[in-house]
ZAGUVO-195808 format. One record per residue: residue in one letter; x, y, z of N, C-alpha, C in turn. Coordinates in steps of 0.2 Angstrom, whole numbers, plus 2048, in hexadecimal, padded with zeros to 3 digits. Each point is the difference from the previous one (the first is absolute). Layout:
REM residues N
aXYZXYZXYZ
...
REM end
This chain:
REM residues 395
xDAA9BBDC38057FF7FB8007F97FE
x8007FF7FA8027F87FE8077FC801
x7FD7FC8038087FD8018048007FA
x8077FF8008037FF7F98007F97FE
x8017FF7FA8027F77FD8077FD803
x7FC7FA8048087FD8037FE7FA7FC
x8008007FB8007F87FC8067FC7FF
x8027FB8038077FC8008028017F9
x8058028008068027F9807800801
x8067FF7FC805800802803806800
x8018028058038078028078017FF
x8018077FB8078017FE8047FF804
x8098017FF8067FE8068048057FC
x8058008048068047FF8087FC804
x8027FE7FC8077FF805802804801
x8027FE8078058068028087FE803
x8017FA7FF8087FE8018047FD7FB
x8047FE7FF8047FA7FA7FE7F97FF
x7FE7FF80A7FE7FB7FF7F97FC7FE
x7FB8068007FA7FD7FC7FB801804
x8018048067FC8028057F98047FD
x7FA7FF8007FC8057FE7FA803805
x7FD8048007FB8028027FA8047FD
x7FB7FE7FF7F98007FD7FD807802
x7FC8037FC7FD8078037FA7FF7FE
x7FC8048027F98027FC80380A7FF
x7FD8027FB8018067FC7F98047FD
x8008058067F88047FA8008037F9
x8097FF7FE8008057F9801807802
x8048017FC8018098007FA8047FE
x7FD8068047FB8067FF8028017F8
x7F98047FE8008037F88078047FE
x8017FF7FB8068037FD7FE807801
x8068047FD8008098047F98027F8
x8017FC7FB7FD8027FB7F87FD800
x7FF7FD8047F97FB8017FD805803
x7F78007FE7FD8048057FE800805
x80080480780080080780A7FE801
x8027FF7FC8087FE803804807807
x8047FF8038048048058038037FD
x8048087FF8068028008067FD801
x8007FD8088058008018017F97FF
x8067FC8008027F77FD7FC7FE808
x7FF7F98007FE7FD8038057FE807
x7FC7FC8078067FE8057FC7F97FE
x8047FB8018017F88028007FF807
x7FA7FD8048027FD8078017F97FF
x8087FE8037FE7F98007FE7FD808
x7FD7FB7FE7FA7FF8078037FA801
x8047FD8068027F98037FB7FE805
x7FB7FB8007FD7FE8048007FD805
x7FB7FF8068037FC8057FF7FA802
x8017FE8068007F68007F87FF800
x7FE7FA7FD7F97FD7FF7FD8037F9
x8038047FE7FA8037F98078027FA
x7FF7FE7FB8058017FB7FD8087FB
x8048017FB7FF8077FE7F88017FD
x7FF7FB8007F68037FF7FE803804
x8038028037FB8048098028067FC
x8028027FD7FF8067FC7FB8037FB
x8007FB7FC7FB7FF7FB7FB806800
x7FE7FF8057FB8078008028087FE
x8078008008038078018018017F7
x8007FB7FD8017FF7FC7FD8047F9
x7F98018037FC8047F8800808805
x8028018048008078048058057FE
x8097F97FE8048077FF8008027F9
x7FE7FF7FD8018047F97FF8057FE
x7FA8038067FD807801803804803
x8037FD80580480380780A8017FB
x8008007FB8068007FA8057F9805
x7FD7FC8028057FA8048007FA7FE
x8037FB7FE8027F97FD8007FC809
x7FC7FB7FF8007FB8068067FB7FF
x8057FD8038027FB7FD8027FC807
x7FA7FA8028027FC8048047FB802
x8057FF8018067FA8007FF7F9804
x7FF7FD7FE7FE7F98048077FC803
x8048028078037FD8028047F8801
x8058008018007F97FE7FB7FA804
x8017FB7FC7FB7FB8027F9804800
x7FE8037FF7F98017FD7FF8007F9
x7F87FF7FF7FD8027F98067FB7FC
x8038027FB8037FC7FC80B8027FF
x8008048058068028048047FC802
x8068007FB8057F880280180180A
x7FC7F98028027FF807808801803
x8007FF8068078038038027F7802
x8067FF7FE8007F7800803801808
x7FF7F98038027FF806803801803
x8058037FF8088038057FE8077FE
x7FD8037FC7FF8077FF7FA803805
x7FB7FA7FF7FA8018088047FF808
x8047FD7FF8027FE806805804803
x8038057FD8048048017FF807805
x7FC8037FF7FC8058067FF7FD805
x7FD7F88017FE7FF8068047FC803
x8047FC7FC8077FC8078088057FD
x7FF8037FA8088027FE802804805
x8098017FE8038058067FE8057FF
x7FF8068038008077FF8018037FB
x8087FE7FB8018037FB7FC7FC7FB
x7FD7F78007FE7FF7F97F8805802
x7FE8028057FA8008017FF8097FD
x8058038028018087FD8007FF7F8
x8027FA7FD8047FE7F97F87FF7FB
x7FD7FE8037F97FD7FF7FC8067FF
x7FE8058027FE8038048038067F9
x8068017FC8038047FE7FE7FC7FA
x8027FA7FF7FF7FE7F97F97FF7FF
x7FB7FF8047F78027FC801807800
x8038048037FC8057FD8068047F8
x8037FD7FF8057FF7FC7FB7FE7FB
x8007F98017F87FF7F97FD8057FF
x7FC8048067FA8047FE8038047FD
x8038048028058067FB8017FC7FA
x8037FD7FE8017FD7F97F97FF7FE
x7FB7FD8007F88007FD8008067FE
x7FF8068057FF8078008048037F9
x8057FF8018078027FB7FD7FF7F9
x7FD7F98008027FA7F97F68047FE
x7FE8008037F78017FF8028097FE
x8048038007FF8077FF8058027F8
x8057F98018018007F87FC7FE7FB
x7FE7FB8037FC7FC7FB7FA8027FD
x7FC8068057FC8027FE80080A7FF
x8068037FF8058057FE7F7802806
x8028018077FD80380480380A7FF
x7FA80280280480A7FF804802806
x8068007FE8058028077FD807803
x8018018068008068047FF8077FD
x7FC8028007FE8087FE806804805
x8028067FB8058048057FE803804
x7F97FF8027FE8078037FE7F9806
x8017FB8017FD7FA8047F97FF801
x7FC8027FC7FB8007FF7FB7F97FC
x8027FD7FD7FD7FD7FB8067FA7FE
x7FF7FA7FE8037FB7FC8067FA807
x8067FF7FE8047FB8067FB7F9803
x8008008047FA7FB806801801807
x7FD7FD8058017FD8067FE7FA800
x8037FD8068017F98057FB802804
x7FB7FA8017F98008038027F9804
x8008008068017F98047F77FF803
x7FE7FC8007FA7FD8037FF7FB806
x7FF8018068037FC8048057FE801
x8037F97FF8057FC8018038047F8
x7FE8017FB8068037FB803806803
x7FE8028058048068008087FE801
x7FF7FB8058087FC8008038007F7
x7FF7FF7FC8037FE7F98028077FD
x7F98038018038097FD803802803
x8028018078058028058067FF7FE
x8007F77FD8067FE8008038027F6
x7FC8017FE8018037F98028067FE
x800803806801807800806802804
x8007FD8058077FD8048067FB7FB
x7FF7FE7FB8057FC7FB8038047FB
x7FE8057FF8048027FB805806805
x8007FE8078048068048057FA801
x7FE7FA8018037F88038047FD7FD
x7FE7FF7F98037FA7FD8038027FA
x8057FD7FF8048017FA7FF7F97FB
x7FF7F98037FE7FB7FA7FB7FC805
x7FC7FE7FB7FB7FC8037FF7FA7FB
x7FF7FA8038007FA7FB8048007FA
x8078047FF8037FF7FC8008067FD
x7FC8047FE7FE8077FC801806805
x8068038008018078017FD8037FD
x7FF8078097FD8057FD804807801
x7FF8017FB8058078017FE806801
x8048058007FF8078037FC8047FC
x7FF7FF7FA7FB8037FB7F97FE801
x7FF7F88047FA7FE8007FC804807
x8048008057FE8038047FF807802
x8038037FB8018088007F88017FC
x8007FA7FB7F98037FC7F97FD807
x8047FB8037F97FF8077FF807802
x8068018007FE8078057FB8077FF
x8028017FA7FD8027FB7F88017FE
x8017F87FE7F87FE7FC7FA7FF807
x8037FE8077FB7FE8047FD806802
x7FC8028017FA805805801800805
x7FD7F98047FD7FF8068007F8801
x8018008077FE7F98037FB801803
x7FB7FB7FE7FA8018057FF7F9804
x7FF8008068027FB8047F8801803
x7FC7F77FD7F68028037FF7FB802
x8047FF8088017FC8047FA7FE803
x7FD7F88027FC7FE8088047FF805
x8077FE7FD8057F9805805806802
x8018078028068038018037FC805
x7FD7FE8048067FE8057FC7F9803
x8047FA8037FC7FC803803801808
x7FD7F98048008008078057FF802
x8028028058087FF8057FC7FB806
x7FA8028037FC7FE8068007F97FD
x7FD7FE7FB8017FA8008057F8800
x8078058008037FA8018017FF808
x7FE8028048007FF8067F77FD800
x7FA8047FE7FA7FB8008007F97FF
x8028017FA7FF7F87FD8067FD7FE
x8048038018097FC8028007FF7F8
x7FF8057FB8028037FA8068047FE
x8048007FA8058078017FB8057FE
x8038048027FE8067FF8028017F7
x7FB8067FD8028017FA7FF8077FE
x8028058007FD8087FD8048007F8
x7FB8007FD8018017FA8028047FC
x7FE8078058048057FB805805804
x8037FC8058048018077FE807806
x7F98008017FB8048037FE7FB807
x7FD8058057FD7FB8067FB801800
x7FD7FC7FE7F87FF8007FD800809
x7F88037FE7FF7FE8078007F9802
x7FD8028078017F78037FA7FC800
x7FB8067FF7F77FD7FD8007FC7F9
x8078017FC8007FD7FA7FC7F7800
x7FE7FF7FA7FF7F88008017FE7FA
x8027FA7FF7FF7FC7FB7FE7FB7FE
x8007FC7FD7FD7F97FD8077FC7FE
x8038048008077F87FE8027FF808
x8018078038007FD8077FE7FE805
x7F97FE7FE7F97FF8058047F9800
x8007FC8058007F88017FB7FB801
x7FB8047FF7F97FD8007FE7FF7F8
x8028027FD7FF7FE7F78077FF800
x7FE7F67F98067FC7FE8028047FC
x8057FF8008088067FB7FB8007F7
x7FE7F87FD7FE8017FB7F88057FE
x7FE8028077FC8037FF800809800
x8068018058018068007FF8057F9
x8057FE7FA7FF8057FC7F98047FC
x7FB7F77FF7F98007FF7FC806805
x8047FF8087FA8018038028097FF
x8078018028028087FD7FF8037F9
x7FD7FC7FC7FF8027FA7F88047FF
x7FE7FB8067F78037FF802807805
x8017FF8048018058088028067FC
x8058017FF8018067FC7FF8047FC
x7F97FC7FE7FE8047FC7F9804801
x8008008097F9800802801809802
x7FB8058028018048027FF801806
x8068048067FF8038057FE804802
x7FA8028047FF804802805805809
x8058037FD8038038057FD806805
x7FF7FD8057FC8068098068057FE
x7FB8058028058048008058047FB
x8017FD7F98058037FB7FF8057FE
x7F98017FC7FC8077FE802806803
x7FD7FF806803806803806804804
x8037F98018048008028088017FA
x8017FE7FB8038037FD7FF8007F8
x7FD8067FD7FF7FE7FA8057FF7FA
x8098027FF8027FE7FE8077FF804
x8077FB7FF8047FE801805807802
x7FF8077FC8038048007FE804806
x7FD7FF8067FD801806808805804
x7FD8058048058038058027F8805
x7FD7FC8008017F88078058007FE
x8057FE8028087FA7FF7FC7FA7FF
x8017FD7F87FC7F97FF8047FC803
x8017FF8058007FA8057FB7FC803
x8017FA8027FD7FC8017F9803804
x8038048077FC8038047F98037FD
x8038057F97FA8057FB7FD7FC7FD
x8017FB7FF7FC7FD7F97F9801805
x7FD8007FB7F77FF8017FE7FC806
x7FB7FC8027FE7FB8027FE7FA7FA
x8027FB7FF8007FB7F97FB7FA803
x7FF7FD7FC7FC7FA8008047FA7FE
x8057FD8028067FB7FD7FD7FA7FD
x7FA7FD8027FE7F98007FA7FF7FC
x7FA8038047F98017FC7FF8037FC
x8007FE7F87F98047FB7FC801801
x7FE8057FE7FA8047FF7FB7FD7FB
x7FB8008037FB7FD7FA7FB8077FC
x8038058037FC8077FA8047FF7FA
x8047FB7FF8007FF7F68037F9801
x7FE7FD7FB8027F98008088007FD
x8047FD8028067FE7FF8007FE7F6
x8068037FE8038017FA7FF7F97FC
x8027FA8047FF7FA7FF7F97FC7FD
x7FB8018037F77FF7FE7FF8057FB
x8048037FC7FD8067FE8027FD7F5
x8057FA8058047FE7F87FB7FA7FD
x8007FF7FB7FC7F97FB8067FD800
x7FA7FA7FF8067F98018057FF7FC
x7FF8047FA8058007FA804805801
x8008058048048048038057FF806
x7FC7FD8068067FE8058057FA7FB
x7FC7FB7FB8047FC7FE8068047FA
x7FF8057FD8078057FE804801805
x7FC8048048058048058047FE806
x7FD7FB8038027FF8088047F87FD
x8058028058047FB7FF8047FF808
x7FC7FD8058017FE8048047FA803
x8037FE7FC8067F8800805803801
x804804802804803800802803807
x8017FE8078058048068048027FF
x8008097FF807802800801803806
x7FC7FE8058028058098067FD802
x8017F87FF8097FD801805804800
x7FF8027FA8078057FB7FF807804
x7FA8038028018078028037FF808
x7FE7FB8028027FE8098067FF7FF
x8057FC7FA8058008028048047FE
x7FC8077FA8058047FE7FF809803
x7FB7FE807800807802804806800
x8077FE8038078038008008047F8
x8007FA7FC8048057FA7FA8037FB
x7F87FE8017FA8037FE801807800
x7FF80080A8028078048068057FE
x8037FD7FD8088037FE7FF8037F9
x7FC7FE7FD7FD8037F77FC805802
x7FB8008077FC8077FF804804804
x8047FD8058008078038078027FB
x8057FF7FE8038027F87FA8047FC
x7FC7FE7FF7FB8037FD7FD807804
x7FD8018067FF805802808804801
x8058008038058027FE8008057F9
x8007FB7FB7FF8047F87FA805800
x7FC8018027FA802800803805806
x8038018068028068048048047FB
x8027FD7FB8088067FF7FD8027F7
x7FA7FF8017FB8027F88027FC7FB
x8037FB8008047FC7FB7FA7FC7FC
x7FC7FC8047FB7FB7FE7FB805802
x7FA8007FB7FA8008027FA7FB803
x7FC7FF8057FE7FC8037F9802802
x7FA7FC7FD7FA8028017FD7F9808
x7FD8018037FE7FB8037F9801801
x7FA7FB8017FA8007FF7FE7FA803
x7FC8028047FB7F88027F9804801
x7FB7FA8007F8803800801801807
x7FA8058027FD7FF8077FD7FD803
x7FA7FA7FC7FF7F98028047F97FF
x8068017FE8077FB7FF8007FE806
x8037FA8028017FA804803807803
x80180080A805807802807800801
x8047FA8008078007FF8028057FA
x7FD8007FB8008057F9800806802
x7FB803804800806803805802805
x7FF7FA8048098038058048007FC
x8027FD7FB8067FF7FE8018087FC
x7FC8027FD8018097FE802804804
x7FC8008068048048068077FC801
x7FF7FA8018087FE8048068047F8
x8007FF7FB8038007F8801806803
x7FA807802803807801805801805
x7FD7FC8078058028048087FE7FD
x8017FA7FD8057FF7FE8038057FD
x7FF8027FB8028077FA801805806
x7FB8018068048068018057FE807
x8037FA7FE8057FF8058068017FE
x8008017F88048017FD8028057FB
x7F98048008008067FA802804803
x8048067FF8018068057F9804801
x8008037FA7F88027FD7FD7FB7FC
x7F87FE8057FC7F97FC7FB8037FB
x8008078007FB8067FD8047FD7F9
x8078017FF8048007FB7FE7FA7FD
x8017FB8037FF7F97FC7FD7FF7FB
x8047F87FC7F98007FB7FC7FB801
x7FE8008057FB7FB8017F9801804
x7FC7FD7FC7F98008027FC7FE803
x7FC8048057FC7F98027F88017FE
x7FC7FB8007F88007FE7FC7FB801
x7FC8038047F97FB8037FB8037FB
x7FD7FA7FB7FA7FF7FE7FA800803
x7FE8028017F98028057F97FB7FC
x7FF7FB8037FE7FD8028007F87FA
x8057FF7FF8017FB7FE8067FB802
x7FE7F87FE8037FC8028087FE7FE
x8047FB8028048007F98007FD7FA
x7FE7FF8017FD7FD7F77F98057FD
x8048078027FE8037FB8028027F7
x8037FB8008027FF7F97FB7FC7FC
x7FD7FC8037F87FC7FE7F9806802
x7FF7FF8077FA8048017FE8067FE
x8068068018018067FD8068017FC
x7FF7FE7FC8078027FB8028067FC
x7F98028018008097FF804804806
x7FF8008068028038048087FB800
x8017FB7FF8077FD7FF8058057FC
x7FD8037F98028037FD802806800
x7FB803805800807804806801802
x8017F98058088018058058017FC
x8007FC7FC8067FF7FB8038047FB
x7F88067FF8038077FD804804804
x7FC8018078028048068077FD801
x8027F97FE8067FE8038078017FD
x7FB8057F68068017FD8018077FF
x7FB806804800805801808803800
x8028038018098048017FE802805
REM end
């Protein structure tokens, strides 16, 4: 498949507060009208797509000439400080990682307050088709991509949270129609959880991101003490994109919905550290005009999750919560060659749910291992990307 056109252009924005706050998207366009030929019956869904640290919303691009057939509008959000997304000014970055507990919750509420509002302002502006009555067709979903799963979480947690953000009240009408218009959360995690072992290793804090126990084989690159701090995100930006070969997982479990209790014990046998060289890493596979769109490496934001694990973890397990009592719809997804913290972190997410679902059969939440791709199957296979993301809007 040809790659798509990332030629340097100024990419549209949207405010989303009073005070001038904006954020930037890429947009496939809406599928053929109902009157166009080959057009759907049924109205169209919107996924909007929050990316995650090192690569802005071009990491989508691919997806982008696939939904229109699939009746689906791509709309990628480029988080703050990337791409051309008003940056977070200096006490706004600072906040997660030295603020009190409450500015750190506050943080944490108001980004995902902006997303909601982008989402809101992007589905007037462009009269998006609300909800079919039969749930079948039209609304959107919240698509988190690694580190954006934090923003959609918290997007979707804001309109249950907050009543004014940067000045602009949101009222009961706005969130009744959240409730409403959304589908699904699809949460298409690498980073579900990070290490606890390591603040004791490398005399680091400890950070789980999405308040899960990762294993203790976990590893990373912000916390390796062997790479300078300026290189870490560079060095995590390549790594991650490599493909592991996991001993043992084929057979061992072929899908997340397994009779094993997804605890640490069941998970598979993983490969934590080494890639695989039976396919080159996601990264070699980009032209030099392409890494230079997409990857945007300048940017730590492991600081902010390390210092905001407490209230990260507080937004998902709120979230699976919502997802035991059928409230929220939640798809979860990582490849089977994903970096393996991604893969525990699906099991450890279940066992979570059913510590708190009465019936987990009842839930709405999903789980789905892609069989045989990386995370960044949103570049390599975008087709099968696409695949998850029907499956994740099924009823």
């Amino acid at each position: 498949m040809a790659g798509p056109s990332l030629v340097k252009f100024r990419i549209p924005s949207l405010a989303v507060d009073p005070r001038g706050t904006e954020l930037s998207y890429t947009d496939s366009g809406p599928p053929p009208t109902r009157t166009a030929p080959g057009a759907h019956a049924t109205p169209y869904t919107t996924i909007f797509a929050f990316h995650a640290m090192g690569f802005n919303a071009g990491i989508f691009a691919k997806l982008h000439p696939l939904a229109p057939s699939q009746n689906l509008r791509i709309v990628g959000v480029n988080r703050r400080g990337y791409s051309s997304s008003t940056p977070l000014t200096p006490s706004q970055a600072a906040r997660p990682i030295s603020g009190t507990d409450a500015q750190k919750t506050q943080h944490i509420v108001e980004g995902g307050a902006e997303a909601a509002a982008f989402i809101r302002a992007f589905v007037q502006k462009f009269d998006l088709p609300p909800r079919a009555p039969d749930g079948r067709g039209g609304g959107f979903a919240v698509l988190g991509w690694g580190s954006g799963c934090g923003i959609a979480m918290a997007a979707v947690r804001s309109m249950g949270l907050c009543t004014v953000v940067g000045g602009r009240a949101i009222s009961v009408e706005e969130r009744e129609w959240w409730a409403q218009q959304m589908r699904v959360l699809i949460l298409q995690a690498n980073s579900f959880a990070r290490v606890p072992a390591f603040s004791r290793r490398y005399a680091e804090p400890p950070s789980i991101t999405l308040g899960l126990d990762p294993p203790s084989a976990s590893w990373s690159a912000h916390l390796d003490p062997s790479i300078p701090p300026p290189l870490q995100t560079p060095f995590h930006t390549s790594w991650v994109t490599s493909y592991f070969a996991h001993p043992g997982f084929a057979r061992s479990h072929s899908s997340p919905t397994t009779s094993h209790p997804p605890t640490e014990s069941s998970v598979p046998p993983l490969e934590y550290i080494v890639p695989s060289p039976h396919r080159r890493p996601t990264i070699y596979a980009l032209t030099a005009a392409e890494r230079a769109a997409i990857v945007e490496d300048r940017m730590n934001e492991e600081p902010a999750h390390f210092g905001s694990t407490e209230q990260i973890g507080a937004v998902f397990q709120s979230i699976v919560w919502e997802a035991a009592g059928a409230r929220v719809r939640v798809a979860m997804i990582c490849g089977t060659e994903s970096a393996a913290e991604g893969i525990a972190g699906v099991f450890g997410a279940k066992a979570a749910l059913e510590k708190v679902a009465a019936d987990p059969s009842a839930a709405s939440m999903k789980f789905d291992l892609v069989e045989g791709v990386n995370h960044f199957m949103v570049w390599d296979d975008p087709e099968k990307a696409i695949s998850a993301y029907l499956r994740a809007l099924e009823d």
